[in-house]
VMD Tcl script that builds the backbone (N, CA, C; Angstrom):
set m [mol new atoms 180]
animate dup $m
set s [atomselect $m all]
$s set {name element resname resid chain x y z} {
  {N N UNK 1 A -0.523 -8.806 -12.369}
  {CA C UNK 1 A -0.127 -9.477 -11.138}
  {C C UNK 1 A -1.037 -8.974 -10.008}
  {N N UNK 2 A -1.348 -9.857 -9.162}
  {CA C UNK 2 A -2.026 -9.778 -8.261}
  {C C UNK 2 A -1.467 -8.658 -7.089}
  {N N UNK 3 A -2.137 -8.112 -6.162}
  {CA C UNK 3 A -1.396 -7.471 -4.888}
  {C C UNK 3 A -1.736 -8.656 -4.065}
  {N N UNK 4 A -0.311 -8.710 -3.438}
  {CA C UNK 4 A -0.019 -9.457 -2.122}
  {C C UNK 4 A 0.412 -8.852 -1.025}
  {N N UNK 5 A 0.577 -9.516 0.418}
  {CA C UNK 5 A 0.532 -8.844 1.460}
  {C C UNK 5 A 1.892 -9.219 2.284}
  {N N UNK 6 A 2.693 -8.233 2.419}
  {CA C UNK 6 A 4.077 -9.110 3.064}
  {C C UNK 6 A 4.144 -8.737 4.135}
  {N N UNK 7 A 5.207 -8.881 5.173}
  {CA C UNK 7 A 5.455 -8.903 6.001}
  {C C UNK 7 A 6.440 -8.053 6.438}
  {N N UNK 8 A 6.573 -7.154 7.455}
  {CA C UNK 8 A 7.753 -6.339 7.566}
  {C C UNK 8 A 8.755 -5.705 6.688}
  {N N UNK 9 A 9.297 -4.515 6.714}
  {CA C UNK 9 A 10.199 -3.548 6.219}
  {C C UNK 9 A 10.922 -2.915 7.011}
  {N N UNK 10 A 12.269 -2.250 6.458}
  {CA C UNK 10 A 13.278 -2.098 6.968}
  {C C UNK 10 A 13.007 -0.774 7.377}
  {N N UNK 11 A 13.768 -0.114 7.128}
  {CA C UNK 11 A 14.848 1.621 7.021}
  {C C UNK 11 A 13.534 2.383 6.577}
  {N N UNK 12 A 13.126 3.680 7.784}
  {CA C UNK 12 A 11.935 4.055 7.491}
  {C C UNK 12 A 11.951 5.235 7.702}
  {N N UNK 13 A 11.015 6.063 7.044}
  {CA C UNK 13 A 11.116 7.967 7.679}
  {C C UNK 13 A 9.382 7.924 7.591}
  {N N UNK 14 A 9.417 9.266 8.564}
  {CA C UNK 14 A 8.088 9.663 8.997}
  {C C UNK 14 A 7.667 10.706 8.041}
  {N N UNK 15 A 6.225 10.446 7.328}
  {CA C UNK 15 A 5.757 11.486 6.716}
  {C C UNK 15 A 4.370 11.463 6.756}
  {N N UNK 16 A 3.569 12.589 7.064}
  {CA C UNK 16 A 2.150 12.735 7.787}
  {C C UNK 16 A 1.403 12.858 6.225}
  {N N UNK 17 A 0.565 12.060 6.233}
  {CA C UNK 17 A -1.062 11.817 4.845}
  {C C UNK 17 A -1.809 11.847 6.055}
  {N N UNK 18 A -2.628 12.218 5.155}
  {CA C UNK 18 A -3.969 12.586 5.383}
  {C C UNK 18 A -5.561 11.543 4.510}
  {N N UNK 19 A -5.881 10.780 4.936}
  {CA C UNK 19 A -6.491 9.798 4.472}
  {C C UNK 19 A -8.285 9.792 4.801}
  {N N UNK 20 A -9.379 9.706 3.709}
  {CA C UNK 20 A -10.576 9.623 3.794}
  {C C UNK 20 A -11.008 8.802 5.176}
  {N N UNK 21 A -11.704 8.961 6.228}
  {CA C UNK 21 A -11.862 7.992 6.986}
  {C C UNK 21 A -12.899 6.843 6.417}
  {N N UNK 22 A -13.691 6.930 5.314}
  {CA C UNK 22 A -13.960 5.875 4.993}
  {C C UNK 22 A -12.991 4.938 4.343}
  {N N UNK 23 A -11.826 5.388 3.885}
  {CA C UNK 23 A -10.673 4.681 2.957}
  {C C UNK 23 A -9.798 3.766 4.323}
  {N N UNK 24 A -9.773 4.678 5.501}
  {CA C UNK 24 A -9.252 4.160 6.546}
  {C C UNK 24 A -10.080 2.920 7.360}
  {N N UNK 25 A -11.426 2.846 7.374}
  {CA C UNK 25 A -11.867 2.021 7.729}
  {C C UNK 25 A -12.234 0.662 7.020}
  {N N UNK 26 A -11.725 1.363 5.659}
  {CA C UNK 26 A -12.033 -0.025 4.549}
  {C C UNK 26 A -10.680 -0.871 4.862}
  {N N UNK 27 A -9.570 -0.139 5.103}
  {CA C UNK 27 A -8.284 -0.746 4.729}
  {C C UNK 27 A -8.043 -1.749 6.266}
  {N N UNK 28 A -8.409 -1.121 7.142}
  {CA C UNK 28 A -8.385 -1.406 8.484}
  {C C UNK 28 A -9.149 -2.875 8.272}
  {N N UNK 29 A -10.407 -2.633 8.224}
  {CA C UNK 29 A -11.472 -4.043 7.972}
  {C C UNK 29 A -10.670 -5.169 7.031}
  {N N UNK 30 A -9.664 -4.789 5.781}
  {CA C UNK 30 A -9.026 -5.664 4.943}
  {C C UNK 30 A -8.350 -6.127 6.162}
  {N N UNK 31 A -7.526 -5.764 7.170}
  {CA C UNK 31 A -6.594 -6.687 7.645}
  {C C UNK 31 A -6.523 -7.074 8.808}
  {N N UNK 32 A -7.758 -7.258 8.994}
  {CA C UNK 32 A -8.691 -7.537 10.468}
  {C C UNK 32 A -7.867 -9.266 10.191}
  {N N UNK 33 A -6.965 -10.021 11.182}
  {CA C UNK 33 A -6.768 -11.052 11.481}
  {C C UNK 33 A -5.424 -11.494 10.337}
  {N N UNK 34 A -4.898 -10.334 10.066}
  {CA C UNK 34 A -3.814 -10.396 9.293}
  {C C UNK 34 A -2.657 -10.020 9.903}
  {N N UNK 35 A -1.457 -10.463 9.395}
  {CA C UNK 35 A 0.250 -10.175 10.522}
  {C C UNK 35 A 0.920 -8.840 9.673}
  {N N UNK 36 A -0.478 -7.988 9.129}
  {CA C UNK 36 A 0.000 -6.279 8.248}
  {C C UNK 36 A -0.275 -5.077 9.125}
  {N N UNK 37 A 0.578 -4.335 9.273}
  {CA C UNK 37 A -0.113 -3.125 9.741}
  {C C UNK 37 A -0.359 -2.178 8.354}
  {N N UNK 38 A -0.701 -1.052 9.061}
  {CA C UNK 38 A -1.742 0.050 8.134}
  {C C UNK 38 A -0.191 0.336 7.249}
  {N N UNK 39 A 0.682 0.674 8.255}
  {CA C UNK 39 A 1.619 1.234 7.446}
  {C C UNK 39 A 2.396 0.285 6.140}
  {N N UNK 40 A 2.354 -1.454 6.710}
  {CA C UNK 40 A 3.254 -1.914 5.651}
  {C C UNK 40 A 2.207 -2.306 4.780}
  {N N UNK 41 A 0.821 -1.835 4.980}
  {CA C UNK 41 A -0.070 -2.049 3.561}
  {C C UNK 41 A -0.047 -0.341 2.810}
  {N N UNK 42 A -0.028 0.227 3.551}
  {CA C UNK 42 A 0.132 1.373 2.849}
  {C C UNK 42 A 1.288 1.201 1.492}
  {N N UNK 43 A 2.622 1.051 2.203}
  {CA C UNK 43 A 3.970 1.203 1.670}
  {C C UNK 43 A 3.798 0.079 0.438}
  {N N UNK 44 A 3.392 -0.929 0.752}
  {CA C UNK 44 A 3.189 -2.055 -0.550}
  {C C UNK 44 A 2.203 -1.483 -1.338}
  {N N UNK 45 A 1.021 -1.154 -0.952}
  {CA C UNK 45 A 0.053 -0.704 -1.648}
  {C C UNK 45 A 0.999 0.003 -3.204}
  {N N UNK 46 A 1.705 1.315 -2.146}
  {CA C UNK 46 A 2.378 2.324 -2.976}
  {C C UNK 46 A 3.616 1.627 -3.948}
  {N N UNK 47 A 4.160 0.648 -3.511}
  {CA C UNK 47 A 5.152 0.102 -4.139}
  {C C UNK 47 A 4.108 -0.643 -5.382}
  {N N UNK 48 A 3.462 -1.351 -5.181}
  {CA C UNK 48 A 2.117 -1.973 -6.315}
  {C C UNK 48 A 1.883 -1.172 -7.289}
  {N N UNK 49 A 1.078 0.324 -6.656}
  {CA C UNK 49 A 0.873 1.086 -8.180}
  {C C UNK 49 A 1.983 1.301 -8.870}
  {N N UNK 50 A 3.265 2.049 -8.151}
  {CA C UNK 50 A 4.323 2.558 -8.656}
  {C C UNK 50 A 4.588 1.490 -10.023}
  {N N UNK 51 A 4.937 0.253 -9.199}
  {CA C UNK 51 A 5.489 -0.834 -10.346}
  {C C UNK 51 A 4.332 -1.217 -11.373}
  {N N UNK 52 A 3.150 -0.541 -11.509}
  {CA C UNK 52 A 1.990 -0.854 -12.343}
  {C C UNK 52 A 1.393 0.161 -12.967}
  {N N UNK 53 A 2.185 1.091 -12.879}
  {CA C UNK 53 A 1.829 2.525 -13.250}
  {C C UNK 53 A 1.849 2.572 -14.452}
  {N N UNK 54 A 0.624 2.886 -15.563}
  {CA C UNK 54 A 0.956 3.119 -16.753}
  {C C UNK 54 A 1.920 4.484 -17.265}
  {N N UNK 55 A 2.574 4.019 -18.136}
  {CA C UNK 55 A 3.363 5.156 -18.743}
  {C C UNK 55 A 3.552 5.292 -20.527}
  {N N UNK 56 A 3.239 6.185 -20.908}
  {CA C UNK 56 A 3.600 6.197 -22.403}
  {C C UNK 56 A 4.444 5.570 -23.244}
  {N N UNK 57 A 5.724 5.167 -22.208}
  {CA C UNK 57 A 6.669 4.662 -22.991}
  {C C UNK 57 A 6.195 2.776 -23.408}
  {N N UNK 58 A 5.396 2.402 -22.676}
  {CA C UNK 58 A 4.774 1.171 -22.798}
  {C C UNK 58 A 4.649 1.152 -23.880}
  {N N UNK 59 A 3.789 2.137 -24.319}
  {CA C UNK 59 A 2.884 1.529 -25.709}
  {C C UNK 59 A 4.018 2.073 -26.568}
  {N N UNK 60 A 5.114 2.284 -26.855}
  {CA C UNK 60 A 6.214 2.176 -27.846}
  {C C UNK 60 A 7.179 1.111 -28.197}
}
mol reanalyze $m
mol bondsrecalc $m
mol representation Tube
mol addrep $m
Protein backbone atom coordinates (compact mmCIF):
# COMPACT_ATOMS: atom_id res chain seq x y z
CA UNK A 1 0.00 0.00 0.00
CA UNK A 2 0.93 3.21 -0.90
CA UNK A 3 1.70 6.19 1.86
CA UNK A 4 -0.91 8.78 1.82
CA UNK A 5 -1.24 12.12 3.32
CA UNK A 6 -4.17 13.01 5.73
CA UNK A 7 -5.32 15.59 7.34
CA UNK A 8 -5.44 16.45 11.02
CA UNK A 9 -5.25 14.42 14.41
CA UNK A 10 -6.61 14.42 17.61
CA UNK A 11 -5.28 13.86 21.38
CA UNK A 12 -1.55 14.70 21.38
CA UNK A 13 1.66 14.72 23.77
CA UNK A 14 4.91 16.47 23.32
CA UNK A 15 8.06 14.56 22.71
CA UNK A 16 11.45 16.22 21.51
CA UNK A 17 13.47 14.06 18.18
CA UNK A 18 16.08 15.09 16.97
CA UNK A 19 16.15 14.93 13.11
CA UNK A 20 19.10 15.09 10.21
CA UNK A 21 18.66 18.60 8.79
CA UNK A 22 18.97 17.24 5.48
CA UNK A 23 15.94 14.70 6.34
CA UNK A 24 14.21 17.97 7.57
CA UNK A 25 14.59 19.81 4.52
CA UNK A 26 13.64 16.91 2.29
CA UNK A 27 10.38 16.40 4.22
CA UNK A 28 9.66 20.14 4.40
CA UNK A 29 10.21 20.47 0.35
CA UNK A 30 7.61 17.16 0.16
CA UNK A 31 4.88 19.40 1.50
CA UNK A 32 5.59 22.64 0.06
CA UNK A 33 1.72 23.54 -1.09
CA UNK A 34 0.19 20.76 0.88
CA UNK A 35 -2.77 21.14 3.91
CA UNK A 36 0.24 18.65 6.18
CA UNK A 37 2.30 19.87 8.72
CA UNK A 38 5.78 18.36 9.70
CA UNK A 39 4.16 16.93 12.62
CA UNK A 40 1.02 15.11 11.01
CA UNK A 41 3.57 13.74 8.35
CA UNK A 42 5.78 12.72 10.87
CA UNK A 43 2.95 10.83 13.00
CA UNK A 44 1.55 9.08 9.66
CA UNK A 45 4.86 8.52 8.42
CA UNK A 46 5.31 6.51 11.90
CA UNK A 47 1.88 5.01 11.83
CA UNK A 48 2.93 3.65 7.92
CA UNK A 49 6.07 1.83 9.01
CA UNK A 50 4.56 0.56 12.23
CA UNK A 51 1.59 -1.05 10.16
CA UNK A 52 4.33 -2.30 7.50
CA UNK A 53 6.80 -3.43 9.71
CA UNK A 54 8.17 -6.73 8.91
CA UNK A 55 7.95 -9.32 11.58
CA UNK A 56 8.81 -13.02 11.80
CA UNK A 57 5.58 -14.08 12.54
CA UNK A 58 4.62 -13.23 8.77
CA UNK A 59 6.52 -15.73 7.25
CA UNK A 60 4.70 -18.53 9.47
Amino acid sequence: MAFQLKENRKETENKTIRFPVNLIERIEKALENKNVTFSSFVIQACEYALENMYSPQDEQ
